[in-house]
TORBA-399313 format. One line per field, with one value per residue (C-alpha): residue number from 1; x, y, z. Coordinates in steps of 0.05 Angstrom, whole numbers, plus 32768, in hexadecimal, padded with zeros to 4 digits. Layout:
i: NUM; ... .
xx: X; ... .
yy: Y; ... .
zz: Z; ... .
This chain:
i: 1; 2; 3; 4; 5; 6; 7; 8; 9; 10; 11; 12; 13; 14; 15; 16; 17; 18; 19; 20; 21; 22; 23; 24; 25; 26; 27; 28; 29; 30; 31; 32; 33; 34; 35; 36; 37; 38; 39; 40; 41; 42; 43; 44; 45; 46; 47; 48; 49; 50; 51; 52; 53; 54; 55; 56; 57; 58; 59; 60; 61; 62; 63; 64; 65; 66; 67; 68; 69; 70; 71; 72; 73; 74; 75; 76; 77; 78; 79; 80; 81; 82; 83; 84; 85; 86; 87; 88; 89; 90; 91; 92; 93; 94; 95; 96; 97; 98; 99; 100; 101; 102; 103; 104; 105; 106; 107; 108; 109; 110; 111; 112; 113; 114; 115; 116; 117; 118; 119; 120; 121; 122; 123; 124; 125; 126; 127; 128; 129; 130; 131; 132; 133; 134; 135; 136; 137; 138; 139; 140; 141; 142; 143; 144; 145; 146; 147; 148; 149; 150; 151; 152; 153; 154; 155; 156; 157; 158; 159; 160; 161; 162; 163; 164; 165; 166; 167; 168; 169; 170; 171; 172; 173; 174; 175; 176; 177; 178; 179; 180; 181; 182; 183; 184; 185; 186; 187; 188; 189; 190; 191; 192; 193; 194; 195; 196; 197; 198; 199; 200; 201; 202; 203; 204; 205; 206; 207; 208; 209; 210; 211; 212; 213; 214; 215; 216; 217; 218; 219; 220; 221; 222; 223; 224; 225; 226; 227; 228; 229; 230; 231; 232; 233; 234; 235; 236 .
xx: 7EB3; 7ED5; 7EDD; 7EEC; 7ED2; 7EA4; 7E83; 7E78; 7E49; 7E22; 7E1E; 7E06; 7DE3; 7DB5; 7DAC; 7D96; 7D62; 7D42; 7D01; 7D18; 7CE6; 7D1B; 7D55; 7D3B; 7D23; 7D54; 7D34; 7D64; 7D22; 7D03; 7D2F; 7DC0; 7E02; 7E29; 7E66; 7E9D; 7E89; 7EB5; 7EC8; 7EB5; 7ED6; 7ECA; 7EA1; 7EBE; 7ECE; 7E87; 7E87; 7E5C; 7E23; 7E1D; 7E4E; 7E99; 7ED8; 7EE1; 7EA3; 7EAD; 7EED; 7ECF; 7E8E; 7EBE; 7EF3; 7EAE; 7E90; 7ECB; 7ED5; 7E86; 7E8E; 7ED8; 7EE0; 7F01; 7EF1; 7EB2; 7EA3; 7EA1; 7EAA; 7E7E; 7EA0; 7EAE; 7E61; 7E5E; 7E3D; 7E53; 7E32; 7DF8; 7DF7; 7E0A; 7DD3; 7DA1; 7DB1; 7D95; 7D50; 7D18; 7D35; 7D6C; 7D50; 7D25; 7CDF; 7CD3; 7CDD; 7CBC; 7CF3; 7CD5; 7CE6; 7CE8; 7D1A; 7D27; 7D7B; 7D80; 7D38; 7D2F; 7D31; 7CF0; 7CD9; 7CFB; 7D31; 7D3C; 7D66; 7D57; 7D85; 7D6B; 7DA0; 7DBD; 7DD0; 7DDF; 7E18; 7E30; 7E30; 7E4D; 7E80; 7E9E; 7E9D; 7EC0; 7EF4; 7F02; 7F01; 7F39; 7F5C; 7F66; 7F74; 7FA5; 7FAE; 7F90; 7F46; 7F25; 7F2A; 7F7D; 7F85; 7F9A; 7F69; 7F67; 7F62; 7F1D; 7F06; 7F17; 7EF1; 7EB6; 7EB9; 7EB5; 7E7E; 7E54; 7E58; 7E4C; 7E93; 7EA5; 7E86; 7E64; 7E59; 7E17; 7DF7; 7E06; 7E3D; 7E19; 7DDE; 7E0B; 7E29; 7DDE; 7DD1; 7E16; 7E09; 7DC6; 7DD6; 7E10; 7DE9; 7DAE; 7DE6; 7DF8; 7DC9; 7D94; 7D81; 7DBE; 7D96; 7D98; 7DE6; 7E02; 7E00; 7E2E; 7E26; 7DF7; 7E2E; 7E0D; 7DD7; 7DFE; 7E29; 7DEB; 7DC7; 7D8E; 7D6A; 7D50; 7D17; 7D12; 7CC3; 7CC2; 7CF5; 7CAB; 7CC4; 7D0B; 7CF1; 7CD4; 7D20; 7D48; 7D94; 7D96; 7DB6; 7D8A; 7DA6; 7D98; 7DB4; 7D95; 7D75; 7D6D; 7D30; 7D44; 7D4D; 7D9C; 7DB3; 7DED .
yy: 804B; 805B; 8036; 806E; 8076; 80AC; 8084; 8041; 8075; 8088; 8045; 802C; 8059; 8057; 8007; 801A; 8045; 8003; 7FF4; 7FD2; 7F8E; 7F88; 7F8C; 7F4D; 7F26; 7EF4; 7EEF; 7F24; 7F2B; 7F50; 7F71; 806B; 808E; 8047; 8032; 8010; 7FCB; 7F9B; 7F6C; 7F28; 7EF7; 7ECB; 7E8F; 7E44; 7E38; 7E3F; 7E0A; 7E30; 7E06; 7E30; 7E5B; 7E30; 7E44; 7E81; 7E9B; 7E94; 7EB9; 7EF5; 7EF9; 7EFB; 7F25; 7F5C; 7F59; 7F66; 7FA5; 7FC1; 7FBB; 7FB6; 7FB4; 7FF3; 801A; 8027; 7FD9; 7F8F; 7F82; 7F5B; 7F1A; 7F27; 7F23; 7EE7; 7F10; 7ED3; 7EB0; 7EC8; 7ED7; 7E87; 7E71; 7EA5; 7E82; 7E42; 7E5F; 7E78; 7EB5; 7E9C; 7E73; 7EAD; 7E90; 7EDA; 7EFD; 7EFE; 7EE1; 7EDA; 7F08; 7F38; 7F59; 7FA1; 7FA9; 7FF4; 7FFE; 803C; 8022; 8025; 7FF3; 7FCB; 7F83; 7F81; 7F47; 7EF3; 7ED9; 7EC5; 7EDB; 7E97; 7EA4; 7EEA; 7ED9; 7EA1; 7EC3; 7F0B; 7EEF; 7EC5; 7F05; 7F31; 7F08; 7F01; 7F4E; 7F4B; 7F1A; 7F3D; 7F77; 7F65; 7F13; 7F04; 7EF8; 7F2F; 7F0B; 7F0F; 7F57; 7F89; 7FA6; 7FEA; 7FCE; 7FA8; 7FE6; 8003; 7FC8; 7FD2; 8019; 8007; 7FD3; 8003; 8039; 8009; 8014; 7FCB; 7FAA; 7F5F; 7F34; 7F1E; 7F58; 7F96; 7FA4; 7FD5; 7FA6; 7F77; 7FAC; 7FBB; 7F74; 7F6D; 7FA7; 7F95; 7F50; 7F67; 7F92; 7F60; 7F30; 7F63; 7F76; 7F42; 7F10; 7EEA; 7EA0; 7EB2; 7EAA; 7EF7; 7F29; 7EFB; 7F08; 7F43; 7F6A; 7F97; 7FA4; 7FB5; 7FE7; 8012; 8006; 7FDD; 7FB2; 7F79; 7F53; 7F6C; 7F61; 7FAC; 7FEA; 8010; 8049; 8054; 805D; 80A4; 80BD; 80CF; 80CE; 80A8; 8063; 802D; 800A; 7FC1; 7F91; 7F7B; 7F35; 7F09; 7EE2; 7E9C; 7ECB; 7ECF; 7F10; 7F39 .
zz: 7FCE; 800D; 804F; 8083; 80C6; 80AD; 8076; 80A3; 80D2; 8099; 807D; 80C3; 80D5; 808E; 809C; 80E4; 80BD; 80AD; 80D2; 8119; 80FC; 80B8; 80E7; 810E; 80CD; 80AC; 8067; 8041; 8015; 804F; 8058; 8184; 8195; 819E; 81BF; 81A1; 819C; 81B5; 8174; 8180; 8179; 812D; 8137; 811F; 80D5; 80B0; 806F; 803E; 8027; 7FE0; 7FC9; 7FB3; 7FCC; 7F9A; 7FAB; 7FF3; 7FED; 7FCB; 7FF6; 8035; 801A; 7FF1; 803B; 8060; 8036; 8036; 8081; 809E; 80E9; 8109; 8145; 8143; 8148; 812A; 80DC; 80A7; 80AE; 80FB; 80FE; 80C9; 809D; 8060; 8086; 8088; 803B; 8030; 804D; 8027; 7FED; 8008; 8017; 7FF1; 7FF1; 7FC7; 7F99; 7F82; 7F9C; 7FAD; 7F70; 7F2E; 7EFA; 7EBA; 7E85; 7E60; 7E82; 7E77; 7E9F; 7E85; 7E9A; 7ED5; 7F16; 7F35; 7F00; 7F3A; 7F28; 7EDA; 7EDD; 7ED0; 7F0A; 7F4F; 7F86; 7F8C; 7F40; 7F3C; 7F78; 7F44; 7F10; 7F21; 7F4B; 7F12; 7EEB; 7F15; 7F27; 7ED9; 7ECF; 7F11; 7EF3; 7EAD; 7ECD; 7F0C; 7F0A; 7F43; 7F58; 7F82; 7FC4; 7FBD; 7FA7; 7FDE; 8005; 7FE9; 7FA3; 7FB7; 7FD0; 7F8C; 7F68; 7F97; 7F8A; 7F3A; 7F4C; 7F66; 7F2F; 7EFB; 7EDD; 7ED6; 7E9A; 7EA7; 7E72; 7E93; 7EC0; 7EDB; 7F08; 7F34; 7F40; 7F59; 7F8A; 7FA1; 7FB0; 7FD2; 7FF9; 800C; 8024; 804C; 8075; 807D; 809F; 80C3; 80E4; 80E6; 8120; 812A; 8125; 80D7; 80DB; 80DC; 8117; 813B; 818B; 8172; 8164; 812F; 8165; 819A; 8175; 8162; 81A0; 8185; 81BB; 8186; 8198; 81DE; 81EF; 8204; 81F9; 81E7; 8219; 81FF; 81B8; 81CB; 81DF; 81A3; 81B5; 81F5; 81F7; 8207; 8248; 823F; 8210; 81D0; 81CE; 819C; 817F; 819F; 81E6; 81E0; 8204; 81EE .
């Protein structure tokens, strides 16, 4: 997995594929040629309500990585993007109230048979993280949230090809949960804890819940002029 300035405008620009309605939900279940976004500043301390200090560590340092701020705008946890995914696991969402978890569960089964695993997202975050940071501490003594940065891009990179074996599930699901949740918080109304001062809107030009853009959405390629707004009428 890389992290270059070329890759982070094809991974945003694929989660601004996303119908304009998922970028404004905050359920993660439901899931523009932009400016340089000017990084905003990172809110107060945020005291996670569900994942422990470990976990914490690794969802902000796994975050950080998927999306790291550069040039072309804000970061994950600029945009409190942990945030976000903390308190997911505190809704229904998280508890699995919106999936179907009872068995049999077929893991090696093809992929449009859809989730093949028992865990709710709450769990699967337990669970994998504990995991990997075993597998980085047998291999390099440390936990994934200390290693160097290039060497957690190297573990996301393994994450996401399946190459590191879990005792309990599948490393690549993980990554697609991971992955999916990060760009949720990114980019989804900032009253569901990411998208910090609408940062992920304003860097791809989306106007959010603006009660009428109906007229700009008929010219591809030119920057909408007005500021996004938010759900509870905050303007960015």
């Amino acid at each position: 997995m890389t992290t270059g300035p070329e890759d982070r405008r094809k991974f945003l620009k694929g989660a601004a594929a996303v119908p304009a309605a998922l970028l404004l939900a905050g359920e993660a279940s439901l899931l523009s040629p932009p400016a340089a976004a000017a990084r905003p500043a990172r809110s107060e301390a945020y005291e996670p309500v569900y994942f422990t200090p470990a976990e914490w560590a690794f969802i902000n340092a796994a975050t950080d990585r998927l999306i790291p701020s550069d040039e072309h705008g804000p970061g994950a946890v600029d945009l409190n993007v942990p945030e976000f995914i903390d308190r997911q696991m505190e809704t229904e969402y998280g508890h699995g109230g919106l999936w179907y978890l009872q068995g049999p569960f077929h893991p090696e089964a093809d992929a449009t048979l859809g989730y093949q695993l028992r865990y709710s997202p709450r769990d699967f975050y337990r669970v994998a993280i504990a995991e990997i940071n075993l597998a980085c501490r047998q291999a390099h003594d440390k936990d994934f949230a200390d290693l160097p940065a290039a060497m957690q891009d190297v573990v996301l990179s393994a994450l996401e090809k399946n190459a590191i074996p879990l005792a309990s599930t599948r490393a690549s699901e993980f990554f697609i949960q991971l992955l999916a949740n990060t760009r949720e918080g990114y980019f989804a109304d900032p009253m569901y804890g990411g998208n910090r001062a609408m940062g992920g809107w304003k860097m791809i030009g989306f106007p959010g819940a603006r009660a009428d853009f109906k007229d700009w959405s008929a010219r591809p390629g030119q920057v909408y002029p007005l500021g996004p707004v938010s759900i509870r009428g905050g303007k960015g």
